[in-house]
KOLKEDO-641939 format. One record per residue (C-alpha): residue in three letters; x negated, y negated, z negated; residue number from 0. Coordinates in Angstrom, 3 decimals. Layout:
residues N
<rec residu="ala" east="X" north="Y" up="Z" num="NUM"/>
...
This chain:
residues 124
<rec residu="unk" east="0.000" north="0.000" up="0.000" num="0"/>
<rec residu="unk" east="-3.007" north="-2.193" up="-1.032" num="1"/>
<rec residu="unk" east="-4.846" north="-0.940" up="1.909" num="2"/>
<rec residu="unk" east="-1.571" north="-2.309" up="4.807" num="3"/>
<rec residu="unk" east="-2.927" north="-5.695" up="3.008" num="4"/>
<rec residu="unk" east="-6.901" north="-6.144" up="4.072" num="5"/>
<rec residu="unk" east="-6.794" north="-3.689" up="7.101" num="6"/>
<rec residu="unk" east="-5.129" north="-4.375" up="9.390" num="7"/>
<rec residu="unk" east="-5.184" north="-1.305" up="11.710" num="8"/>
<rec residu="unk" east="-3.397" north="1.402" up="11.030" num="9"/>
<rec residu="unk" east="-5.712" north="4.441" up="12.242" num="10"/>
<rec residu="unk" east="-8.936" north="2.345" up="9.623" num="11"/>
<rec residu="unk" east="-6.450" north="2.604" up="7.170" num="12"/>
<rec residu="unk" east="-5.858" north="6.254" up="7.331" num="13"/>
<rec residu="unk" east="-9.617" north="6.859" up="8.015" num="14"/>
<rec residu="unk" east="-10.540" north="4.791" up="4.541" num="15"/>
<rec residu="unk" east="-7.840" north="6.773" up="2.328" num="16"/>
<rec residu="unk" east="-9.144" north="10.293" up="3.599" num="17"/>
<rec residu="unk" east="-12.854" north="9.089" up="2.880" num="18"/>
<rec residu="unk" east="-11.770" north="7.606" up="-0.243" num="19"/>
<rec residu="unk" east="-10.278" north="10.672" up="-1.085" num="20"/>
<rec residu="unk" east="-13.256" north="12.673" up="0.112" num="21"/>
<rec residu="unk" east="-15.524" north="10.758" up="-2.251" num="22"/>
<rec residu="unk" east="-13.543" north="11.743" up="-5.495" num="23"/>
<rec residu="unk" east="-14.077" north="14.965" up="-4.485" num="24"/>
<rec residu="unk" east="-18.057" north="14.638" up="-4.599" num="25"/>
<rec residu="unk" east="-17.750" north="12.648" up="-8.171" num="26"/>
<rec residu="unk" east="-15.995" north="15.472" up="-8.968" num="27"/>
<rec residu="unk" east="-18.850" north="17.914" up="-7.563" num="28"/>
<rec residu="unk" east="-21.209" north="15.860" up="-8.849" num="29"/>
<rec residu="unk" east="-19.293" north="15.374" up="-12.983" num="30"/>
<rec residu="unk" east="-19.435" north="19.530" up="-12.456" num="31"/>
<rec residu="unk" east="-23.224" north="19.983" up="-11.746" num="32"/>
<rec residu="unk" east="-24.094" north="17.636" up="-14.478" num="33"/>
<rec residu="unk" east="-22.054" north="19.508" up="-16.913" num="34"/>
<rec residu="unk" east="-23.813" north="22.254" up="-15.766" num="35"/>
<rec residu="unk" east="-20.724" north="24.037" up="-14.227" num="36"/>
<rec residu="unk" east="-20.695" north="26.740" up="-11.441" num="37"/>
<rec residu="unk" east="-17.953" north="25.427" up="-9.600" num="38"/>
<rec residu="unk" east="-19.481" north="22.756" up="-8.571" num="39"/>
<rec residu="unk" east="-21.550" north="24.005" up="-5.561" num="40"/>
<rec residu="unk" east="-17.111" north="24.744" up="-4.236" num="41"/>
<rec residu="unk" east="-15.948" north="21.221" up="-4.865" num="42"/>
<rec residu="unk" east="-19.324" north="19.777" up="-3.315" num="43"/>
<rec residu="unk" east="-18.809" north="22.268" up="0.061" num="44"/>
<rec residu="unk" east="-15.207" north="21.047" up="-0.256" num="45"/>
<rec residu="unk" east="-16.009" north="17.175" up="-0.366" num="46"/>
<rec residu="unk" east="-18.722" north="17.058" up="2.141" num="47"/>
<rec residu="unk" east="-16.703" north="19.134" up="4.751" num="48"/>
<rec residu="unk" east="-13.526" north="16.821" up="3.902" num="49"/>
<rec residu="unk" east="-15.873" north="13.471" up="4.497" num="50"/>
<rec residu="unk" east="-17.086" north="14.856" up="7.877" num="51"/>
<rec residu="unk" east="-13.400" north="15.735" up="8.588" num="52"/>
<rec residu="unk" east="-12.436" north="12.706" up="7.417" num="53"/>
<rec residu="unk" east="-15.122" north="10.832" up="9.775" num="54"/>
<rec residu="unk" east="-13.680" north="12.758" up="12.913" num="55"/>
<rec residu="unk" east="-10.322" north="12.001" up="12.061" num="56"/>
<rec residu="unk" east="-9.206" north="9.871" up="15.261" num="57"/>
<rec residu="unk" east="-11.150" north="12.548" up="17.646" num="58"/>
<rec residu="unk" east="-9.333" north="15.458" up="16.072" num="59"/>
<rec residu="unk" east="-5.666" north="13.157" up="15.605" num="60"/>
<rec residu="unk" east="-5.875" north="13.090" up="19.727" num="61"/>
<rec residu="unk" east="-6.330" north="16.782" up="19.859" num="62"/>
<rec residu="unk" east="-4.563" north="18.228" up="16.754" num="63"/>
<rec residu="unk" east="-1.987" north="15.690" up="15.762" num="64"/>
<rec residu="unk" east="-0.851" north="17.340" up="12.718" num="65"/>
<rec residu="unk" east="-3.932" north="16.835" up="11.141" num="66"/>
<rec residu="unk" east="-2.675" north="14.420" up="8.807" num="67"/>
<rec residu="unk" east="-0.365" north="16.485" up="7.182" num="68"/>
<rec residu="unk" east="-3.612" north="19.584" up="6.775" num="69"/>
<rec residu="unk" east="-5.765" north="16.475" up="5.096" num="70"/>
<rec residu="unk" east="-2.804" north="16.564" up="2.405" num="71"/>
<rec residu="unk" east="-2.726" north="20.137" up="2.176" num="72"/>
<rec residu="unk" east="-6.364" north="20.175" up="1.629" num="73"/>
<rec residu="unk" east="-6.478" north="16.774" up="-0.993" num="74"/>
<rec residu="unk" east="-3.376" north="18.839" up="-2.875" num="75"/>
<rec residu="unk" east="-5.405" north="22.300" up="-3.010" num="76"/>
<rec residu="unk" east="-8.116" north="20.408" up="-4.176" num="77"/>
<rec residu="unk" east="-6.506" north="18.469" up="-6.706" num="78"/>
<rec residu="unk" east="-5.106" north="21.633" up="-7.854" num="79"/>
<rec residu="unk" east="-8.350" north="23.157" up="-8.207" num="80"/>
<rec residu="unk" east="-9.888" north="19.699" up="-10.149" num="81"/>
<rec residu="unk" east="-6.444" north="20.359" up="-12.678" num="82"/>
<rec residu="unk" east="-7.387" north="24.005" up="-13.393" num="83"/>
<rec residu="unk" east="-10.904" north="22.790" up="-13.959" num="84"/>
<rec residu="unk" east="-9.484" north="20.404" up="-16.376" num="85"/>
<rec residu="unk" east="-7.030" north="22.540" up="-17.956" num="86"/>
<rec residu="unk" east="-9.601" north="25.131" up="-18.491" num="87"/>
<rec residu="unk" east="-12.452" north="22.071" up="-20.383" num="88"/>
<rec residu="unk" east="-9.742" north="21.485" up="-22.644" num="89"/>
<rec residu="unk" east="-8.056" north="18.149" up="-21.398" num="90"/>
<rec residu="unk" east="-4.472" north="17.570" up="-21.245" num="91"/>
<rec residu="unk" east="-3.159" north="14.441" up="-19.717" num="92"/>
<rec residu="unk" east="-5.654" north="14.204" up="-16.753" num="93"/>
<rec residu="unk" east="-4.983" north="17.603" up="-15.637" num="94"/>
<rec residu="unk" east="-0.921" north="16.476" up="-15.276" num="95"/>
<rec residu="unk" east="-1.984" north="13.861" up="-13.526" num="96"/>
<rec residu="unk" east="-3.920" north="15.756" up="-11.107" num="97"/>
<rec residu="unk" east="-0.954" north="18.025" up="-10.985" num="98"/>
<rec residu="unk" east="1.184" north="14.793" up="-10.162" num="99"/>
<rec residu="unk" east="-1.069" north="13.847" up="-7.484" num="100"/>
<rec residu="unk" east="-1.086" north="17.404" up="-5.932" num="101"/>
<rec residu="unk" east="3.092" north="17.439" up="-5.579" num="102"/>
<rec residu="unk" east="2.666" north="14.331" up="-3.953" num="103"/>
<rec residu="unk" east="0.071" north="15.253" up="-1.527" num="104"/>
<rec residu="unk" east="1.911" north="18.428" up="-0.707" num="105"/>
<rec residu="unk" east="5.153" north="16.478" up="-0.047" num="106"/>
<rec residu="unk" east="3.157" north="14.020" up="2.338" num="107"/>
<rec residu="unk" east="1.645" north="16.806" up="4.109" num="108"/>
<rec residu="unk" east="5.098" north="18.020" up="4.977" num="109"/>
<rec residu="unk" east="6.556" north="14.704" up="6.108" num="110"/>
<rec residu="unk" east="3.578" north="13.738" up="7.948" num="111"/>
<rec residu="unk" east="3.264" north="17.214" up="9.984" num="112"/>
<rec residu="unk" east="6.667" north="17.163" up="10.841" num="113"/>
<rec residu="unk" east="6.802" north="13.667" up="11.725" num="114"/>
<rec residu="unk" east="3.603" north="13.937" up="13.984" num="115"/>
<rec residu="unk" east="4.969" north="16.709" up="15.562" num="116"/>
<rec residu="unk" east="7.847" north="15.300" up="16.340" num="117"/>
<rec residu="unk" east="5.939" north="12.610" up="17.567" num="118"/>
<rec residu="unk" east="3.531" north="14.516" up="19.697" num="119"/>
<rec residu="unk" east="6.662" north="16.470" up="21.713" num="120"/>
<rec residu="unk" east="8.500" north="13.567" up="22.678" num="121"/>
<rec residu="unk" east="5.450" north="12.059" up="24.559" num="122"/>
<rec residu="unk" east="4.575" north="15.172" up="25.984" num="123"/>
């Protein structure tokens, strides 16, 4: 919402929210290694594939465009993943949060695939 205020286009905008997202995932990674965690090596794959992903994103959008809604899918796996992680260390509020975050990611990856669908067979 903040974003739709400074940038202007819309395909920067969606490119600087998947990055964004794609960072958390490395402080994540990286809040996991120095705790001395195994799971870290997963969430730092995770990140740095989602960042080069996320990079790509108007090359693959031409081919694939559904992608949007599989960036969701993959932020709301991952935020599951960062709740267990959380649940597990003890914490209790950040973990709902997380939990939260993954409902909403999982309903945006099902409005934005269907919507880009749509999209993508009424121009073709």
């Amino acid at each position: 919402m903040i974003l739709r205020h400074f940038i202007k286009n819309r395909s920067k905008r969606k490119k600087i929210a998947h990055i964004g997202a794609g960072i958390v995932i490395l402080i994540h990674a990286y809040e996991k290694y120095d705790s001395g965690h195994g799971s870290y090596l997963l969430f730092a794959i995770a990140g740095l594939v989602f960042l080069t992903i996320a990079l790509l994103h108007q090359t693959i959008e031409k081919r694939a465009p559904w992608i949007d809604g599989v960036f969701f899918c993959i932020e709301g796996l991952l935020s599951i993943m960062v709740a267990v992680d959380f649940f597990h260390a003890g914490k209790k509020a950040l973990p709902i949060t997380y939990l939260l975050l993954a409902i909403f990611q999982f309903y945006m990856a099902f409005r934005k695939s269907k919507k880009s669908i749509e999209v993508h067979k009424s121009t073709h």
